[in-house]
N, C-alpha and C positions, 0 to 999 in steps of 0.2 A: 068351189074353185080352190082353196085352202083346206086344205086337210089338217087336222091338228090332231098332234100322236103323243100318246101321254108317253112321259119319260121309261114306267115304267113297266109297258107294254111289250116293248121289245118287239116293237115295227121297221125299228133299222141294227143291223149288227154291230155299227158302233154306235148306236146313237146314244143308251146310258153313258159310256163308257169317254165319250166324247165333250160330255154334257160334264158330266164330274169334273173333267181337266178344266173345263173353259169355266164351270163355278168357282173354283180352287182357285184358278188363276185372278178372277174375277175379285174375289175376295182379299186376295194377299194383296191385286192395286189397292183396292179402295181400303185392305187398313194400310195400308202404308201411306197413302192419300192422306186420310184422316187422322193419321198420328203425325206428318208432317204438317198438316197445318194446326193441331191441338198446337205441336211447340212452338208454332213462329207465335200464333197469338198470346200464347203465354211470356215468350219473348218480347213481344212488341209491346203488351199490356200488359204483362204481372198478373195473367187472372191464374188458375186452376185450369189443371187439365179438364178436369171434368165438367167446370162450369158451362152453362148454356152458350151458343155461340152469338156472339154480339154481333150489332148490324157492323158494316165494315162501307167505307167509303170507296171511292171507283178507285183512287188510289191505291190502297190497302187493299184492296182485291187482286188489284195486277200484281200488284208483289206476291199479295198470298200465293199466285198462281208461277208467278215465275220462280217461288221457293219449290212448291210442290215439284214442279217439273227440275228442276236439281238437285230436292234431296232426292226423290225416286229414283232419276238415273244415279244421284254417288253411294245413294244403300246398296243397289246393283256392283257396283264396286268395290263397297265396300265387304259386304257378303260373301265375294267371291276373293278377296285379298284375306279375310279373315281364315275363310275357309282354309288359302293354302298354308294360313300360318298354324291353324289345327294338325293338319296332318304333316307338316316339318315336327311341331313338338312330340308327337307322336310317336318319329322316327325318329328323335333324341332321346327321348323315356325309352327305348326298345333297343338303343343301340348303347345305351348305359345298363340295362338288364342283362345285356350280352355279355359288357365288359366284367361281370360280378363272378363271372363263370369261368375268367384265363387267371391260370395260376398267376399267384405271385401279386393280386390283389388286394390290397391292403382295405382295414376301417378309414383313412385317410382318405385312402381314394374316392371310398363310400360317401364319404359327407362333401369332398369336392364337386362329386357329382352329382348329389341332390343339392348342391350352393348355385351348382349351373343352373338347374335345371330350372330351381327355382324362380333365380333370375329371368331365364326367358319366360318362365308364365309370365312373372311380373310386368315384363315388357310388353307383351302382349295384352296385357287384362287393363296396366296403365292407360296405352294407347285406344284402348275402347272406351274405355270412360271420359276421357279426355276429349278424344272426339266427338262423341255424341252422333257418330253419323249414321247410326240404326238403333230403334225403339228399343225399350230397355227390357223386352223378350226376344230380340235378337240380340241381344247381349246376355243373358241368359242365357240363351242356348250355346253361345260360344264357349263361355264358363262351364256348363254343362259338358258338353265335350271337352275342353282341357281336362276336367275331372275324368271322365270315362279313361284318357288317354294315359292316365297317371294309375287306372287300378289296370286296367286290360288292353297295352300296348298292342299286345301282339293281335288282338281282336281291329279291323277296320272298323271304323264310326259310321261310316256311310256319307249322308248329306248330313252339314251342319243345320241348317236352315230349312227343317220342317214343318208341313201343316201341326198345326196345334190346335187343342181343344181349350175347354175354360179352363177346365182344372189345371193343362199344362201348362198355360197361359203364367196362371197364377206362380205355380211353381218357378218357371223359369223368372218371372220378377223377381221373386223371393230369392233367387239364387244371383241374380244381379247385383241386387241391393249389398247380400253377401260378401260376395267379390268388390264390391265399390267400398267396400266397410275395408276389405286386407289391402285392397291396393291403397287407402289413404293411412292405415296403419303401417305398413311397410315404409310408403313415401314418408312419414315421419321418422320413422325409426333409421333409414337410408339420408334425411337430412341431418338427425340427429350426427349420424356417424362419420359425414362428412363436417358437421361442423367442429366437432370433434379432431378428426383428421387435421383440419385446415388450422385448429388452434397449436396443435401439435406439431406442423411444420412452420407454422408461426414462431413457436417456441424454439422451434430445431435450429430457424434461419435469424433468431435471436441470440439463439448462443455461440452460434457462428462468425455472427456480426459484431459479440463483444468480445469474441475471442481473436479476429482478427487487430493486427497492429492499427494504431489510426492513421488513418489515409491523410497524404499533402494536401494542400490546398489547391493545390493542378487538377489532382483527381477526384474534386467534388462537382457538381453540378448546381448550374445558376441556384436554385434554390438553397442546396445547402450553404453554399458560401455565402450570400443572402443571409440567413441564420447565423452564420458564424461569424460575421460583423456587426451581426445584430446584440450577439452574444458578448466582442467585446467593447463593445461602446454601450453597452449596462455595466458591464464590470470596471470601466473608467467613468463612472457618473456622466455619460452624455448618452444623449440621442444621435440617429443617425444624422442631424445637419448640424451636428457638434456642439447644440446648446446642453447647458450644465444641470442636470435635473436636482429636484429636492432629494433630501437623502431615502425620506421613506420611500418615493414613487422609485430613486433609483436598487432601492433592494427590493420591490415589489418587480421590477424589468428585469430583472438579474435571474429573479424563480421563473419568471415570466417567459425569457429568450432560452432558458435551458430546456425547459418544455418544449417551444418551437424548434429548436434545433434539434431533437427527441422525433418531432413528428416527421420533421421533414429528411430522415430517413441517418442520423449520424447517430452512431451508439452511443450506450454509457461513457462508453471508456474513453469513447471519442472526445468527448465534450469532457468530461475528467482530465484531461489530455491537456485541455486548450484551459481550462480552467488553471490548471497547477501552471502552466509554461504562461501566461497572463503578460508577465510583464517581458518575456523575449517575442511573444508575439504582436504587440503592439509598439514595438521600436519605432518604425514610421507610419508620420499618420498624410492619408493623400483625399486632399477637397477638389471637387471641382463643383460646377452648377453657378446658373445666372446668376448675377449680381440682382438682387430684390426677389428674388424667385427658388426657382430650386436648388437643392444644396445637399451633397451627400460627402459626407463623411467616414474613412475607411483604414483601416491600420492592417498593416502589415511588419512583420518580422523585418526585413531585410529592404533594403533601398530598390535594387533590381528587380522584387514584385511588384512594392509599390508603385513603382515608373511603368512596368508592364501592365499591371492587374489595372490600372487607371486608364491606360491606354486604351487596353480594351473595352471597357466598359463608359469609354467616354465616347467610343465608336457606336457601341449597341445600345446606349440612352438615347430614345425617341422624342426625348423632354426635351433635350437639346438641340435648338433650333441651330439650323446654316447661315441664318443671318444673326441672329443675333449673339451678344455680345456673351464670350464665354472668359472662366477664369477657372484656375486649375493650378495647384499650390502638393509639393510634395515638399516634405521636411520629416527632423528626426524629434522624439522626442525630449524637451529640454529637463535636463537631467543639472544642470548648473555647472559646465563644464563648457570651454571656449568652444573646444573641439567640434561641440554638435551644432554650432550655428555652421558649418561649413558645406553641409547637404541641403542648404533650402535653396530649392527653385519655385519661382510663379510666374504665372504667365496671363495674358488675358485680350482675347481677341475673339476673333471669328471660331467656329469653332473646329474649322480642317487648321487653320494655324495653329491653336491651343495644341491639336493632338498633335502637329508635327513637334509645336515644341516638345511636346513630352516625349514622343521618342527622339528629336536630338538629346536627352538629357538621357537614355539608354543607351548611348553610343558613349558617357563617359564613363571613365573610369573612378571606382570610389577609392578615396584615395584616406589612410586615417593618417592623421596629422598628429606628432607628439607637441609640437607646440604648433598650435594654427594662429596664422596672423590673418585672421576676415576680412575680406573685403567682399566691397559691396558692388556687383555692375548692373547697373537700369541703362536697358536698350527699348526703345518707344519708336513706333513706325509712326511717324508725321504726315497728313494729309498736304501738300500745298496749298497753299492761298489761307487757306481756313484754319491749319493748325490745329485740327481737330487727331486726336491722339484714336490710331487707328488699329494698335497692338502694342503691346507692352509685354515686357521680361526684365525679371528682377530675381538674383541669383544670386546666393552668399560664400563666396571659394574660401582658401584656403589661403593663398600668394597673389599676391600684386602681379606675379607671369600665367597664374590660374586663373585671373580675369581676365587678362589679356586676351587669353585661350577662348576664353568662353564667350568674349565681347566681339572677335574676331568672327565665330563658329555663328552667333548668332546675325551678324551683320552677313555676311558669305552669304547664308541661304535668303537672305532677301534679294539679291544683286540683281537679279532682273526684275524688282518693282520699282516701279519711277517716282515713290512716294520718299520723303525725304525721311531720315531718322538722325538721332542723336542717342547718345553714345555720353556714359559718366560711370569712372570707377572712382569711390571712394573707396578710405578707411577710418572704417567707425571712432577709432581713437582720435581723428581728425576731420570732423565732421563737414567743417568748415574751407578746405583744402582739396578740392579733387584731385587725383592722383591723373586722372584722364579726364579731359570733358570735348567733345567737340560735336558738331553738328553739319548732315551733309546727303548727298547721295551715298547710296550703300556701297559704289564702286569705287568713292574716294574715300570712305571711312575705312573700306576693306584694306585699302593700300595704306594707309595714316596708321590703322591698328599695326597691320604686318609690321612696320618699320618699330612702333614702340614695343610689339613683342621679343622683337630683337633686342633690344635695349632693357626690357626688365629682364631678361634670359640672360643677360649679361652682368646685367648687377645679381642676380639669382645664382650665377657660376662664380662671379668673384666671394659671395655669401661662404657659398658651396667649401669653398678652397680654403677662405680662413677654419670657419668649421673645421674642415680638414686637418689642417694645422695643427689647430686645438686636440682636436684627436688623437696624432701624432706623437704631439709633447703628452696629452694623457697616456697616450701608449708605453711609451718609453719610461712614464715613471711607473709605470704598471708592472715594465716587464724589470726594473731594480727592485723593485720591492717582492717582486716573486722569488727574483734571486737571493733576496736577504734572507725571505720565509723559506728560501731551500735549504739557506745552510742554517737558519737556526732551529730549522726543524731536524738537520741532524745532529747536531747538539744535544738535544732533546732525546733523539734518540738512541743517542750514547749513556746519557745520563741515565735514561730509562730502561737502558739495559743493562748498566752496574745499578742499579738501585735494586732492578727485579733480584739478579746476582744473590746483594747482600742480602733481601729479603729471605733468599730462599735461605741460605748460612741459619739467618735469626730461626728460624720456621725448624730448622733441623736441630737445632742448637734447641728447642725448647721441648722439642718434642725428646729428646734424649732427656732433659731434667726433666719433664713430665716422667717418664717411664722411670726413671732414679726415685722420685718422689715415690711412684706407687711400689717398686720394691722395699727401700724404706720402710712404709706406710706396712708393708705386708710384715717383714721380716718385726716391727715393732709390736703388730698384734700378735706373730705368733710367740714373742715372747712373754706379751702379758697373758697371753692364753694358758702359757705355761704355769706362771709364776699364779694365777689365778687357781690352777689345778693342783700347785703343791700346799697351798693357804688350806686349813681344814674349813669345813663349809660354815661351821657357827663365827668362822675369824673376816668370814668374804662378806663384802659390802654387798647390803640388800638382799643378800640369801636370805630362805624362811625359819633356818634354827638360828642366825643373827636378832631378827628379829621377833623373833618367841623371847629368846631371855632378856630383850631387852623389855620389853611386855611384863615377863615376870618381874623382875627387878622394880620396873615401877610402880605394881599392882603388890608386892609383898607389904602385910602389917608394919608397920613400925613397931620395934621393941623398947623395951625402957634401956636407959642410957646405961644400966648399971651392966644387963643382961648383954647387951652388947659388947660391952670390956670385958664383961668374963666371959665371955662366949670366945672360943676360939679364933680368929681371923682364918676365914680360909685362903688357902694359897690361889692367887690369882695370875696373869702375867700380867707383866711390866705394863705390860701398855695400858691394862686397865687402872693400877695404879695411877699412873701419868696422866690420865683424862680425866676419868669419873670419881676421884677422888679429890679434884678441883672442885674450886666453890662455884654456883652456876653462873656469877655474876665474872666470874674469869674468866671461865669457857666461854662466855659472851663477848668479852673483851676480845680474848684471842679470835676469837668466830672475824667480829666485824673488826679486827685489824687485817687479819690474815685476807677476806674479803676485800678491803680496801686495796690492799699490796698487790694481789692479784688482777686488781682491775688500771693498779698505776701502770699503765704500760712506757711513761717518760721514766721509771727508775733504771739505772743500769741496772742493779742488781737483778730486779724480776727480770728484765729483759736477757739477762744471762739466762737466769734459770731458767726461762721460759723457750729459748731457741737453745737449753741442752734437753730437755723433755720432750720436744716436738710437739708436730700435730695433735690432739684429741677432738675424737669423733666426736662425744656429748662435754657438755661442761661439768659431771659428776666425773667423768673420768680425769677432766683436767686440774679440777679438785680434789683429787687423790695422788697423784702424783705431784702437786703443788704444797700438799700439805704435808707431807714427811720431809720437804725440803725444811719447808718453814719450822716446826718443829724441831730439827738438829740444828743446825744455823743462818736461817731465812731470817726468822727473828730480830736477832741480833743484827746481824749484818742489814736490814730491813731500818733497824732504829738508827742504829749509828750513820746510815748517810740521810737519814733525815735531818739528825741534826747538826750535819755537816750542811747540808743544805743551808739552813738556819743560818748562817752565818760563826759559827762560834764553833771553832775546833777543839779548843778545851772542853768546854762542855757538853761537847760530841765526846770527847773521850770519856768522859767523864758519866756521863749518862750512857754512857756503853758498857763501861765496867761495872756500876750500879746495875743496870739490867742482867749484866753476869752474874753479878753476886745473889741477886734474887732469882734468876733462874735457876742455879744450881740444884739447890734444895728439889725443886718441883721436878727437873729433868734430868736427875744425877745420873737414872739410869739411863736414860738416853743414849750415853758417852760410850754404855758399858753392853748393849744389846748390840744382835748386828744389825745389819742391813734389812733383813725381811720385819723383824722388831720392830725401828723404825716406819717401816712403810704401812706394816700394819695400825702403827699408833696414828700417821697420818689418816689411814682410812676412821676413824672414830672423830675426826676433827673434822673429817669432810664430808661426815654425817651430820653431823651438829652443822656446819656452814650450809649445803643442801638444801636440808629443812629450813632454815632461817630463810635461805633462799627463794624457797617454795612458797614460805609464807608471807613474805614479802607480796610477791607475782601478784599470788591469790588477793591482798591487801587491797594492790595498786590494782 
């Protein structure tokens, strides 16, 4: 009945032929079968692929089967997506070998487009591994084909996903594994370089951030500002509910809030910023929060933040309940100055009251006081019957018509509650004496205030006017005394401009004797120049044939006394006579009188001589010239007012003619040489004084 035909008998035309396909096909289900359920069970239980298949419960069977039946059909899927992603890279490997061939192709271009190309394998080869949604010898073969499609473009691959034997089998894992080895090596080195990246536009958007100006307090966001309150209530030793910290914990919150304000996104310089300006940005400080409960603490620069920045965050505080009782305090920092008690407002009530108070207290104006007189106004909404205090405002101005204002403004916006209030301004100087006090409905306190606003606005204008007054009369002495400083400043500047006048006169005047002095001065050297050049040179003071003979002379033997008188005297001149034939203890005499006379500058006598000689450059020169005076009749005329001086005229005469008579002998010649003689016999006595001079210096 059943014929049975062997395969390879070849009893039907297709029937090998048909048999082959339906084995083939046969086999690629059931490994694809049996590779999808190797992985669930290795998924589900950690075993090994290879290990023996364990029993499985009816559970774990349904799933095995509903896996298999999904991954099957999305391998199918997957096979055929893979597929068309082979041959796209394909036709981008072969449409980049195109572009290597049009002129004008640069190496640049070359590595741009092996950087593409790359890229897309990677994308491709990523996504296969990732997925996992075909066994790791179809993923092999896709690897395998990228390869193919990278040496031989222009060659088509055919089908990606063909039968395989063992060996190919093998191969293509091997070349999986490969590819899962570069795709996590890339994926590293691609994370590498993005973190890289991301540090570097970190850095970029850091020095962007410290280069910009620092930003207002408007344009920070909750967080930062958050920070930057935090930041300065470390830097004034409190916490954010205004208690006073230990010194260490407060420099420990000081490192502490600068870091937070760093993370929470405000530069360097920002925070440098607010750091250095410290004490303009904490001018006023604004509390609010429950009485026993919450309490925040917060400083601002300027009154008109504080009043706003509180406002608003006394809106958007959650902590702060609708019923319960709130309080909320803005004031300036006390610096020990009247002035700053005049910006405190508190309030404490409900807490839509609290914030209306605080923005009535936005609608004033700040006003700086050069002398403030404070007062104080406490407005309190009264419950009826019970008396129980159901809002309060307490508020420090400026003038006794600035509470008025303020006591008025606050009573007004209660006018239609039927709760009663009271109403008291004092002044602090008069603790004891209210300046206002009354208690009532709001609509007859409002009419009660109105009228005494009137009345301190009046005593505030009659103030006003004396003030004025005063002003006035300072005015008026102001503007006499400017009149006075007008004319005596030009006075002044009459004076100072005959004075300049006379200066310049003096200033010309001396510069003309300046200029007489240096011709003088010139026309005197050129005549000692002269008088120096007709002197032979053994006669000139300090020359080196001067001082050779005088060398010799002291270095010659001594002879016998006898040999000496018969030795002939040679002829010498006068002048030598005259000096060096004095005994030395005379020339010493003359030396240290002549010395002495020279330094008396109270004698008339030297004082003649000395303003008819003039200036000398050195004091050898002055002693050459001083001493041919002295020598003819300096001497003389020298002694005899000395002992005029003395008191005794006679024996000024007398001692004057005596020193004539004993001069003669020694200076006969004197009388009898001329003028250049003379001068020259000076120059021998102003060698001898010099020296004595010199040796003195050296002494002392």
């Amino acid at each position: 009945m059943f014929t049975l035909h062997d395969n390879n008998s070849g009893g039907h035309a297709d029937g090998p032929a048909v048999e082959d396909e339906l084995t083939r096909s046969t086999g690629k289900a059931l490994g694809s079968i049996m590779a999808a359920a190797r992985m669930w069970i290795h998924n589900q239980r950690g075993r090994k692929v290879g290990d023996t298949v364990p029993k499985l419960s009816r559970k774990e069977r349904k799933e095995l089967a509903e896996t298999i039946q999904a991954q099957v059909g999305e391998q199918k899927v997957a096979a055929a997506w893979y597929s068309k992603r082979v041959d796209d890279y394909r036709f981008e490997v072969l449409a980049a070998h195109a572009r290597r061939n049009e002129p004008g192709y640069t190496p640049a271009d070359i590595d741009r487009d092996d950087a593409r190309l790359a890229g897309i394998r990677y994308s491709i080869e990523s996504t296969l591994h990732e997925q996992q949604s075909l066994p790791i010898e179809r993923r092999g073969q896709v690897a395998l084909a990228l390869s193919e499609a990278d040496r031989n473009p222009a060659q088509p691959h055919g089908a990606v996903f063909t039968p395989m034997n063992a060996e190919q089998e093998r191969t293509a894992r091997a070349v999986a594994v490969q590819s899962e080895t570069w795709v996590a090596g890339r994926r590293e080195h691609n994370a590498r370089l993005v973190a890289e990246q991301r540090e570097q536009a970190a850095k970029r958007a850091e020095a962007r951030r410290e280069q910009r100006p620092p930003r207002a307090y408007d344009e920070l966001n909750d967080r930062q500002r958050n920070a930057v309150q935090r930041l300065r209530s470390a830097h004034l030793g409190v916490n954010r509910s205004g208690q006073t910290l230990d010194p260490e914990i407060a420099e420990q919150a000081r490192q502490t809030t600068q870091e937070a304000a760093y993370a929470a996104g405000l530069s360097r310089r920002e925070i440098g910023h607010e750091i250095d300006y410290m004490a303009e940005h904490t001018s006023y400080t604004a509390t609010y929060g429950v009485p026993g409960g919450v309490q925040v603490r917060n400083h601002y620069p300027v009154r008109e933040e504080a009043i706003e920045q509180t406002a608003r965050e006394m809106g958007r505080d959650q902590r702060l309940s609708q019923d319960a009782a709130v309080f909320v305090a803005v004031e300036s920092r006390p610096t020990g100055l009247a002035a700053d008690d005049v910006q405190r407002r508190s309030a404490m009530g409900p807490r839509d009251e609290a914030i209306s108070a605080v923005a009535r207290w936005s609608r004033e104006h700040e006003v700086e006081y050069a002398v403030a007189e404070p007062h104080e106004v406490a407005v309190a909404r009264i419950e009826p019957g019970t008396g129980k205090v159901l809002s309060s405002e307490i508020a420090t101005v400026g003038s006794e018509a600035a509470a008025m204002d303020y006591a008025h403004a606050s009573v007004d916006s209660a006018a239609s509650s039927a709760a009663r209030m009271r109403v008291e301004v004092t002044d602090p100087r008069e603790p004891g004496t209210p300046r206002y006090e009354n208690y009532g409905l709001p609509k007859t306190l409002a009419a009660d205030l109105a009228d005494h606003r009137v009345g301190a606005r009046e005593r505030l204008l009659g103030e006003a006017e004396l003030d004025q007054m005063d002003l006035a009369r300072e005015h008026a002495s102001l503007r006499q005394r400017h009149s006075l400083s007008i004319e005596h400043n030009g006075e002044l500047t009459d004076r100072n401009a005959d004075l300049t006048r006379q200066l310049a006169t003096m200033i010309a005047e001396r510069d003309q004797a300046l200029a007489d002095r240096d011709r003088f001065r010139g026309e005197r050297d050129e005549a000692v120049h002269k008088l120096a050049e007709r002197a032979p040179a053994k006669e000139r003071f300090g020359s080196p044939e001067r001082q050779a003979a005088a060398v010799r002379e002291t270095s010659a033997p001594s002879r016998p006394a006898q040999e000496r008188a018969a030795a002939p005297e040679p002829e010498r001149p006068v002048r030598d006579v005259m000096i060096t034939d004095l005994a030395p203890e005379v020339r010493q005499m003359l030396a240290d009188e002549m010395l002495a006379a020279y330094e008396n500058t109270d004698s008339p006598v030297v004082r003649e001589q000395l303003a008819r000689q003039g200036d000398s450059e050195t004091l050898r020169e002055g002693l050459d010239k001083f001493s041919g005076w002295w020598l003819t009749e300096g001497v003389v005329r020298y002694r005899a007012e000395r002992q005029a001086e003395a008191g005794a005229a006679k024996d000024a005469e007398r001692v004057a003619e005596s020193a004539r008579e004993a001069s003669v002998p020694v200076f006969s010649g004197v009388a009898e040489q001329s003028s250049g003689v003379a001068a020259s016999s000076g120059n021998a006595l102003a060698d001898a004084l010099a020296r004595q001079t010199e040796r003195d210096g050296m002494e002392r």
